[in-house]
N, C-alpha and C positions, 0 to 999 in steps of 0.2 A: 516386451514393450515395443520394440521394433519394429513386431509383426502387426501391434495392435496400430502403430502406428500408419504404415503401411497401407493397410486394409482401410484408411479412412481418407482420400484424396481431400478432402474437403477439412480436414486437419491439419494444422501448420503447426509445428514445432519450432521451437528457438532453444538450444541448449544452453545454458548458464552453467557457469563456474558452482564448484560445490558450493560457497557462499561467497556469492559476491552484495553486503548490503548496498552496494553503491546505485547495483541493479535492479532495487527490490526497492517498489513505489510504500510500500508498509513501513517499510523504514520512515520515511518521511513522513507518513503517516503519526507516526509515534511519535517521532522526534518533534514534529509540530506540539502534540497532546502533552509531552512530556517538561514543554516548556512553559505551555500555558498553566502546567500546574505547580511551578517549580518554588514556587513562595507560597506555598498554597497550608494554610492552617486547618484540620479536618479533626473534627470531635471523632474519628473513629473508621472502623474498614467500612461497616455502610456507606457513611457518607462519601466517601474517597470514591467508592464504587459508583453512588449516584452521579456524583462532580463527573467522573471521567463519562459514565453513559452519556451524561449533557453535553461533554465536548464531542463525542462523537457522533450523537446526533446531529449537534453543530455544522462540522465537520460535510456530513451526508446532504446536506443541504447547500452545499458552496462548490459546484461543478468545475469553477476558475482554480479553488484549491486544487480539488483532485487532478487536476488538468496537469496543475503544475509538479506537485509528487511525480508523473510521469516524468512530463519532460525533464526534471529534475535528474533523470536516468538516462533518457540521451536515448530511452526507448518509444517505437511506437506501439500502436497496437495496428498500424497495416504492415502485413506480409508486402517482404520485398517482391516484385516482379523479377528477380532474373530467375 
């Protein structure tokens, strides 16, 4: 991986902790999804399955959310200059 790294100057890597969720913008992701379903009365695994597609689509559609999942990490997505 090193090498493959390496070999790609135009490549930036950031190393994380083996799991850090605090780092991880999908967390929040979930954790957002997982509350708006938290009362949530469903005739069955379909429906539970279409509800949550519709929050994510939801979701896919709100730039200022996803924005915020990030910064909610303290991460960017621009590589440092030094």
């Amino acid at each position: 991986m090193r090498q493959m790294i390496a070999a790609r100057d135009w490549l930036h890597v950031i190393r994380l902790p083996a799991y850090a969720p605090d780092l991880n913008p999908t967390e929040q992701v979930w954790s957002h999804l997982k509350r708006s379903i938290g009362n949530l009365a469903v005739r069955g695994v379909d429906h539970l399955l279409a509800i949550i597609r519709n929050r994510l689509k939801r979701i896919q559609y709100r730039p200022d959310l996803l924005d915020s999942f990030l910064t909610h990490t303290g991460l960017t997505l621009k590589p440092n200059s030094t």
